[in-house]
KOLGU-4560 file (N, C-alpha, C; in nm, 3 decimals, padded with zeros to 5 digits):
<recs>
<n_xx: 00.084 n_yy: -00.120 n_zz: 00.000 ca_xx: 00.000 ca_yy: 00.000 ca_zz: 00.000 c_xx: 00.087 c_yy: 00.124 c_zz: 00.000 mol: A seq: 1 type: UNK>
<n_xx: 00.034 n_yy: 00.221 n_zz: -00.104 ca_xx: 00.118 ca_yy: 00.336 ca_zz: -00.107 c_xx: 00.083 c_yy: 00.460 c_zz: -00.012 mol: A seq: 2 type: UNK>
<n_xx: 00.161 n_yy: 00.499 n_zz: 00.079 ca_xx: 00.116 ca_yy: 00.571 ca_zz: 00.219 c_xx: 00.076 c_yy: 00.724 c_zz: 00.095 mol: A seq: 3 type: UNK>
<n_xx: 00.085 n_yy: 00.714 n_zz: -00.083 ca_xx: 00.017 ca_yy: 00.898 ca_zz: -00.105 c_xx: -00.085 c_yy: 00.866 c_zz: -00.210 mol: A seq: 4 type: UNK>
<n_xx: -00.140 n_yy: 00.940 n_zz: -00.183 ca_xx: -00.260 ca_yy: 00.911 ca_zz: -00.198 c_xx: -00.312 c_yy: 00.986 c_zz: -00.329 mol: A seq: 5 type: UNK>
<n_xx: -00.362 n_yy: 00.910 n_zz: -00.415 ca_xx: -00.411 ca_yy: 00.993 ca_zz: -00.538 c_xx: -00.444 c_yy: 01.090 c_zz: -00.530 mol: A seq: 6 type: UNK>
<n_xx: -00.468 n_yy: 01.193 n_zz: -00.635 ca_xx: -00.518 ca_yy: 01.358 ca_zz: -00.668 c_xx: -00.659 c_yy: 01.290 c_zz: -00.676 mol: A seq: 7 type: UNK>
<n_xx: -00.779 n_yy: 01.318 n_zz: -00.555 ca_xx: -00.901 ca_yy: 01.306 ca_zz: -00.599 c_xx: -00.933 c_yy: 01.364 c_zz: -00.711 mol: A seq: 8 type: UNK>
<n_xx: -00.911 n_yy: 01.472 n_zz: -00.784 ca_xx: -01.009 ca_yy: 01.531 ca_zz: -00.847 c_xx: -00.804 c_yy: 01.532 c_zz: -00.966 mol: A seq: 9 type: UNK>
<n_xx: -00.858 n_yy: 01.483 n_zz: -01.080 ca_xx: -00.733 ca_yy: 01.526 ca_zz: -01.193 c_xx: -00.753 c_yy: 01.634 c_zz: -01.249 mol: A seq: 10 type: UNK>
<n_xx: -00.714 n_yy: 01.711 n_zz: -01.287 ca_xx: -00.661 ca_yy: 01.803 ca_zz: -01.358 c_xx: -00.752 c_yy: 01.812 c_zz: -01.468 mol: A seq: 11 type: UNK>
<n_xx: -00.749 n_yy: 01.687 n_zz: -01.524 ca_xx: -00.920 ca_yy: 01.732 ca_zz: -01.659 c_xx: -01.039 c_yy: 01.730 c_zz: -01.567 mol: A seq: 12 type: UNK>
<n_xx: -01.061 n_yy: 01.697 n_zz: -01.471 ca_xx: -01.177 ca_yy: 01.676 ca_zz: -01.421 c_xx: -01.191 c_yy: 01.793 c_zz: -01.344 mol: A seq: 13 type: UNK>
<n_xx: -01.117 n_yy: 01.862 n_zz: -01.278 ca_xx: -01.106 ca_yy: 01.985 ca_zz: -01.266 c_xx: -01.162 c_yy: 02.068 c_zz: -01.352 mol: A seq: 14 type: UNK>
<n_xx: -01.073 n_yy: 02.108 n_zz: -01.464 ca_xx: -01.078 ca_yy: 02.174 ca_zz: -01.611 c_xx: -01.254 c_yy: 02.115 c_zz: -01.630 mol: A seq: 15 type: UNK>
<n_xx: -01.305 n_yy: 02.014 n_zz: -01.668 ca_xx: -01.438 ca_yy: 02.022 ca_zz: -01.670 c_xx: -01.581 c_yy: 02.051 c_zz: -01.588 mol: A seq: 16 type: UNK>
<n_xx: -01.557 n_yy: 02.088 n_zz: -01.484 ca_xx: -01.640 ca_yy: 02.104 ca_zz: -01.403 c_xx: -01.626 c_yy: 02.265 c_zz: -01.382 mol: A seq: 17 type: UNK>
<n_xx: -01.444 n_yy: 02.299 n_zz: -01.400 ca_xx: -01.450 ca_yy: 02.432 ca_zz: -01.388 c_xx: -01.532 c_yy: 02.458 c_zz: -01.562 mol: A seq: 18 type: UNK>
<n_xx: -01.545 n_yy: 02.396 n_zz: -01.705 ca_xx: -01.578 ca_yy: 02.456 ca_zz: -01.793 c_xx: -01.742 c_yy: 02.433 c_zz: -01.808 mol: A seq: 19 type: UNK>
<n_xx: -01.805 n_yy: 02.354 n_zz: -01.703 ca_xx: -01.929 ca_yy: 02.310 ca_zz: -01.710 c_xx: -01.995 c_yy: 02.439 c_zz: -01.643 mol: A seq: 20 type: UNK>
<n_xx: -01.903 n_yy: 02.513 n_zz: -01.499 ca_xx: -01.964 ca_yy: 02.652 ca_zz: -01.409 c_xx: -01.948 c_yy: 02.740 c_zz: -01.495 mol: A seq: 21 type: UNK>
<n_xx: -01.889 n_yy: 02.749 n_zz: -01.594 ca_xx: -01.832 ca_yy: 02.876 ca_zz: -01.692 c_xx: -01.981 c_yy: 02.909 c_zz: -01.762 mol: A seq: 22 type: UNK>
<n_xx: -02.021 n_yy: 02.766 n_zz: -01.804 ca_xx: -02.112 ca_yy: 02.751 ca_zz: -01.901 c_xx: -02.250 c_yy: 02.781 c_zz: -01.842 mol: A seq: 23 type: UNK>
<n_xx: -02.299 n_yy: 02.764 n_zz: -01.734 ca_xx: -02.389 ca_yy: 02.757 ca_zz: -01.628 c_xx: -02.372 c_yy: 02.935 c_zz: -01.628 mol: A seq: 24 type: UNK>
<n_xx: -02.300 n_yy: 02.933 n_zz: -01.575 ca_xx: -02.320 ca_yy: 03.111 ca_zz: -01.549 c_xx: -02.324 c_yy: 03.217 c_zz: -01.679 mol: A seq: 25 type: UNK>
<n_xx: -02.290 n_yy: 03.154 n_zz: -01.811 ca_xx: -02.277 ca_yy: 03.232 ca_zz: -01.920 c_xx: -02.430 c_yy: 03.206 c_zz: -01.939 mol: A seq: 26 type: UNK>
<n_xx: -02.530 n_yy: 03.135 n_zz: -01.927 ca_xx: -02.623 ca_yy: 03.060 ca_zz: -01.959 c_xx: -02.712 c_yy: 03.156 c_zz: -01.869 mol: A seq: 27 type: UNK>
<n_xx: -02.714 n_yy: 03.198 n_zz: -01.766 ca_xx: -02.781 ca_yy: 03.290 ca_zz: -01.642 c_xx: -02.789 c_yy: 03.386 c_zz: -01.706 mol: A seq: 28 type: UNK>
<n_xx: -02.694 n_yy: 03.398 n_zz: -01.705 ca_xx: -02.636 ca_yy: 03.584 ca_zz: -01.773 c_xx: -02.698 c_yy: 03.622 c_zz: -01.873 mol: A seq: 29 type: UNK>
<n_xx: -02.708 n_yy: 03.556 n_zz: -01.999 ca_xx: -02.757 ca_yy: 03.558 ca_zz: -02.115 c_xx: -02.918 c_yy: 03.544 c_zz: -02.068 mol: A seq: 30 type: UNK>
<n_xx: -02.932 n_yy: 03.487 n_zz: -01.991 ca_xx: -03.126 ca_yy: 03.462 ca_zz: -01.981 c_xx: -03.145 c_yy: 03.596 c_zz: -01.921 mol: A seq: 31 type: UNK>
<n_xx: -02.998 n_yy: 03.636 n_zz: -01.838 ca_xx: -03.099 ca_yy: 03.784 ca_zz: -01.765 c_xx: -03.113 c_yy: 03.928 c_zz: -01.793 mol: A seq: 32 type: UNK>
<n_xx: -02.964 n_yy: 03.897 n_zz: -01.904 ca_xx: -02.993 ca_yy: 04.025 ca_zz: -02.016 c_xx: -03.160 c_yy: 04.009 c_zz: -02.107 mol: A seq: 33 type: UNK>
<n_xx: -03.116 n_yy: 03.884 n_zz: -02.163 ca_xx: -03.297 ca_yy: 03.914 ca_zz: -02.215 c_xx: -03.402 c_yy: 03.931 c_zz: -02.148 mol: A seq: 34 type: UNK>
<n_xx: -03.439 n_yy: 03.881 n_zz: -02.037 ca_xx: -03.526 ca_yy: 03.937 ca_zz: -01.942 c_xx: -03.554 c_yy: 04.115 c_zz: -01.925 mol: A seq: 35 type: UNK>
<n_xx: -03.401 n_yy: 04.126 n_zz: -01.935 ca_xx: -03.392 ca_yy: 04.303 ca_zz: -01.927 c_xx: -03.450 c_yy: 04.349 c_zz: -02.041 mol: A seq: 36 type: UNK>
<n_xx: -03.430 n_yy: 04.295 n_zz: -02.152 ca_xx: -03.469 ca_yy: 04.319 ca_zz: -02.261 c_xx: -03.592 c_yy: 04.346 c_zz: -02.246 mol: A seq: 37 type: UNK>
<n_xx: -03.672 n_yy: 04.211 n_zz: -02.242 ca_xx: -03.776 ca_yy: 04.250 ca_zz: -02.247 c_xx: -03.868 c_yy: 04.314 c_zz: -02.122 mol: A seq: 38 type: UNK>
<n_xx: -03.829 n_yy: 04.339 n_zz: -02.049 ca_xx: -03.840 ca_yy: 04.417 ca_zz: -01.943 c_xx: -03.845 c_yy: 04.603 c_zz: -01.992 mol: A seq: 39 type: UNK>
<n_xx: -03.753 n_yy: 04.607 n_zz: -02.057 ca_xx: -03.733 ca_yy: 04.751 ca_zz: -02.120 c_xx: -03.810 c_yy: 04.815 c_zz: -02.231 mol: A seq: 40 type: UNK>
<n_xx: -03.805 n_yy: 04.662 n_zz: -02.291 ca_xx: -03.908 ca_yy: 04.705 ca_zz: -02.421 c_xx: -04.048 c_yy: 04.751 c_zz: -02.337 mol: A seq: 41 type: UNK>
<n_xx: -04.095 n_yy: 04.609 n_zz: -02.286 ca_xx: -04.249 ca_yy: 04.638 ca_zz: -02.227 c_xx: -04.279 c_yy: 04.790 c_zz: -02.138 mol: A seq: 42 type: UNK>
<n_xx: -04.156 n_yy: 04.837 n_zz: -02.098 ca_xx: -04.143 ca_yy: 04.995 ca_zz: -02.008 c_xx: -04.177 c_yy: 05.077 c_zz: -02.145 mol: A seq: 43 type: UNK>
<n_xx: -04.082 n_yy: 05.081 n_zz: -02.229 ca_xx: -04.140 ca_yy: 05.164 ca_zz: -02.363 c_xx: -04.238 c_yy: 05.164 c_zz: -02.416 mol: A seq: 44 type: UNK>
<n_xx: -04.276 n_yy: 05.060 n_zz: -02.442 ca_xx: -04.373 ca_yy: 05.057 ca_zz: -02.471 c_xx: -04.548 c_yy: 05.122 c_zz: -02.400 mol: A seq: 45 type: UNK>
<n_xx: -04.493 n_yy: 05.059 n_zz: -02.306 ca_xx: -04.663 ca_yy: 05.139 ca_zz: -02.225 c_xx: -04.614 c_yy: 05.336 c_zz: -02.209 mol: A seq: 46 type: UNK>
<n_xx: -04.485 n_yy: 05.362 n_zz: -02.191 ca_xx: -04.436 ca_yy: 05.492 ca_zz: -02.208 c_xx: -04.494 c_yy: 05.552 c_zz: -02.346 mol: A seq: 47 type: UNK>
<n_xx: -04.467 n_yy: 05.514 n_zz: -02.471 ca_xx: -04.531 ca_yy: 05.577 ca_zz: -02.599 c_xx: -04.687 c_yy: 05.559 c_zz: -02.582 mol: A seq: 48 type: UNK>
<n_xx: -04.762 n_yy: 05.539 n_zz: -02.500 ca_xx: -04.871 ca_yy: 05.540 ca_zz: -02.540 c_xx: -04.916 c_yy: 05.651 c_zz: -02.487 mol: A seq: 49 type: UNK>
</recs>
């Protein structure tokens, strides 16, 4: 038995989980700009009337 002990987590598996949160939060972001979007439009809109 080897008294050291593997890297739980390797280096790609790292790298993917860190590129899976990247993706997750680019994914938020993007839903909450459009929200704003349409959030802004619908303000203009009842404004021109």
């Amino acid at each position: 038995m080897s008294l050291i002990p593997g890297p739980a987590t390797s280096p790609q598996d790292r790298l993917s989980s860190l590129t899976a949160t990247v993706t997750e939060l680019t994914k938020t972001v993007q839903q909450g700009m459009a929200q704003q979007k349409q959030f802004l439009a619908a303000r203009d809109n009842m404004n021109s009337y």
